[in-house]
N, C-alpha and C positions, 0 to 999 in steps of 0.2 A: 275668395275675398270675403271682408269680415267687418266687422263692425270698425276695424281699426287699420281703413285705407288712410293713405297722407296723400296728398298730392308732391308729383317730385317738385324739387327746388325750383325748375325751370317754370313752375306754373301747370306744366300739363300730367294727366292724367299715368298712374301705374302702368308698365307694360303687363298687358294680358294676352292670354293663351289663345284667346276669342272674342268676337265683340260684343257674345252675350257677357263675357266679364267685364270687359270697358265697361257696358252699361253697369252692371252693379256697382264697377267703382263709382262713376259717374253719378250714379244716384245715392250710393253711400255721402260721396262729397258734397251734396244738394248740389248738383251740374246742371243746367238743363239743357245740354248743346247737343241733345241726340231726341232722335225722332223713331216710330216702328212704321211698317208698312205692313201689308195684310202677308200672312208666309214670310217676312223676311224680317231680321232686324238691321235697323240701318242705325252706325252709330256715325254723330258727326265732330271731329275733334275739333280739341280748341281754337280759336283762332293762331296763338304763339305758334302752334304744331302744323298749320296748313300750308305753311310756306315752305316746311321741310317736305310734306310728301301727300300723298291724297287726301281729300276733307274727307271722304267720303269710304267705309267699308261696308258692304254688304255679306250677312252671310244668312243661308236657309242651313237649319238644323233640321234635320231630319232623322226623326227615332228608330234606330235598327233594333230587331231582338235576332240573336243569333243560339242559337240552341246547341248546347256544349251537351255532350257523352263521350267522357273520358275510354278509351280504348282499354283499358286497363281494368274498367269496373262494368258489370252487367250492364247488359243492355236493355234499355225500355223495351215496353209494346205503346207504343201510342201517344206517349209524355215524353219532354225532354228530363236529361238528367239536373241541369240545371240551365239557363238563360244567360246570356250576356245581354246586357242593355248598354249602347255607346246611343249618345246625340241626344237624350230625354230630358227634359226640362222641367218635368213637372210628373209625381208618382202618386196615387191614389191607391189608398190603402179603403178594401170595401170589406165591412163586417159580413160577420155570419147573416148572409140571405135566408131565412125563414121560407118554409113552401107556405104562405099564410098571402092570399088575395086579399086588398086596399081595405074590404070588409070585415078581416081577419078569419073570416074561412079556412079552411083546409079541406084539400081533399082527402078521400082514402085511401085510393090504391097509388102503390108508390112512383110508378114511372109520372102521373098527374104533378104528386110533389117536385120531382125533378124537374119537370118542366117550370113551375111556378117560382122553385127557386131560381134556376138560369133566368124566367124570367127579372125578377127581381134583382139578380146582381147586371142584366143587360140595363136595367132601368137606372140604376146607380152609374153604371158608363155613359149612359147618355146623358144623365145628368150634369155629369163631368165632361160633355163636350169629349167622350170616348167610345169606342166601338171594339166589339173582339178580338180586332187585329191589336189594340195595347194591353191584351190580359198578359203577364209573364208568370204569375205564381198562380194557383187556386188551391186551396186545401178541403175536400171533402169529408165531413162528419157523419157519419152513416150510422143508425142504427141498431143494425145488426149486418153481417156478411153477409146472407142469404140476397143483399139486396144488388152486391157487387157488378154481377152481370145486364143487370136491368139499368143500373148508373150508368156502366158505359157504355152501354147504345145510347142511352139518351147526352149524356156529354159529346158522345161525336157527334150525334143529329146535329148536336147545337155551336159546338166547336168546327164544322163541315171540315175537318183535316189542320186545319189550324194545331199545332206542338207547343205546348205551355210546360211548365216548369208543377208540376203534381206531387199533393199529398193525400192519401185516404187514412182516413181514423177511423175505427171502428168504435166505437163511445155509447155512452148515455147520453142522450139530448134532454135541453130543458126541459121542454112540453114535452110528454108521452105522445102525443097526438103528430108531432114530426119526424116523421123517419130520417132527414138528413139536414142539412145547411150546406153552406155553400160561401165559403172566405176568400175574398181575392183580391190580387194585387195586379194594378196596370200600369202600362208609365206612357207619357205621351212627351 
C-alpha cells in the first residue's frame, strides 16, 4: 500500500493481504479505529464493517530467515548461499563497523580487531532493538588474505553456528591501522 489508498465506496477500508496492511491503509487514510498490543497487532475495523464479520483480527508476525543453497551451484563451508526473509517488518542496514573502541583506539593484533568490530556491529543491533538471530547478510573487508583463517574462527566464536548470507573482500581499508570492517544487514 502507498501513498495512494482510497477508501472503498462502502466507507470501509482496502481489502488487504494482512492486518499489518489494514493498518497502513488505515493510517494512510488518517483512520484511527485500530489499536497494537505488545507481540501482536490488533487491527479494529470500521464500524459499517463489524456487522458483516469480526471487529476484531489479530496477527503475530514473526521473522523467519531461511537459508537457500541452490543444489545446482557450490556448496558453502559455514555461510548460506543466500537468505530468504518471510514475516520481517522492519531491515537495518549497518555500516562498515570499524575495529576502533568509543576512544578510537585500535588494537594491533588482528583476531583483537575482529572482535572489536563484531563488537561494534552487535552494539548497532542492540541499538536497534536486534540481536544475532536477525543478522541475514554481513560483508567482510579484510585487509589482506593472510588474515582469512584467523576471521573465521573468530566469526564463528561470535556467530556460535548461526548461517548468514556472506561476503569477503579482500581491499584496501580507509585507516592503514584497520585490518578489517565489518557491513551488515538484519531484519527483524
Amino acid at each position: 500500500m502507498g501513498p495512494f489508498v482510497r477508501e472503498r465506496p462502502d466507507g470501509g477500508l482496502p481489502h488487504t493481504s494482512t492486518p499489518q496492511d489494514a493498518i497502513v491503509a488505515a493510517q494512510c487514510l488518517g483512520r484511527s479505529d485500530l489499536s497494537a498490543t505488545t507481540g501482536d497487532i490488533a487491527f479494529e475495523a470500521p464500524r459499517r464493517m463489524r456487522r458483516a464479520r469480526s471487529h476484531l483480527v489479530i496477527a503475530s508476525r514473526i521473522m523467519k530467515r531461511t537459508p537457500i543453497n541452490a543444489a545446482d551451484a557450490p556448496q558453502p563451508a559455514g555461510y548460506a548461499q543466500a537468505i530468504e526473509v518471510s514475516g520481517a517488518t522492519r531491515t537495518l542496514y549497518v555500516s562498515g563497523q570499524i575495529p576502533a573502541a568509543i576512544d578510537g583506539s585500535v588494537p594491533e593484533a588482528f583476531e583483537d580487531q575482529a572482535r572489536l568490530a563484531w563488537h561494534n556491529v552487535l552494539a548497532q543491533l542492540r541499538a536497534a532493538d536486534m540481536t544475532l538471530d536477525n543478522l541475514v547478510k554481513v560483508t567482510i573487508f579484510l585487509a589482506d588474505r593472510k588474515y582469512i583463517a584467523d576471521y573465521r574462527r573468530v566469526r564463528q566464536e561470535v556467530l556460535q553456528g548461526r548461517v548468514i548470507g556472506l561476503t569477503t573482500i579482500i581491499t584496501g581499508i580507509f585507516d592503514e591501522r584497520w585490518l578489517l570492517e565489518i557491513e551488515a544487514i538484519a531484519a527483524a
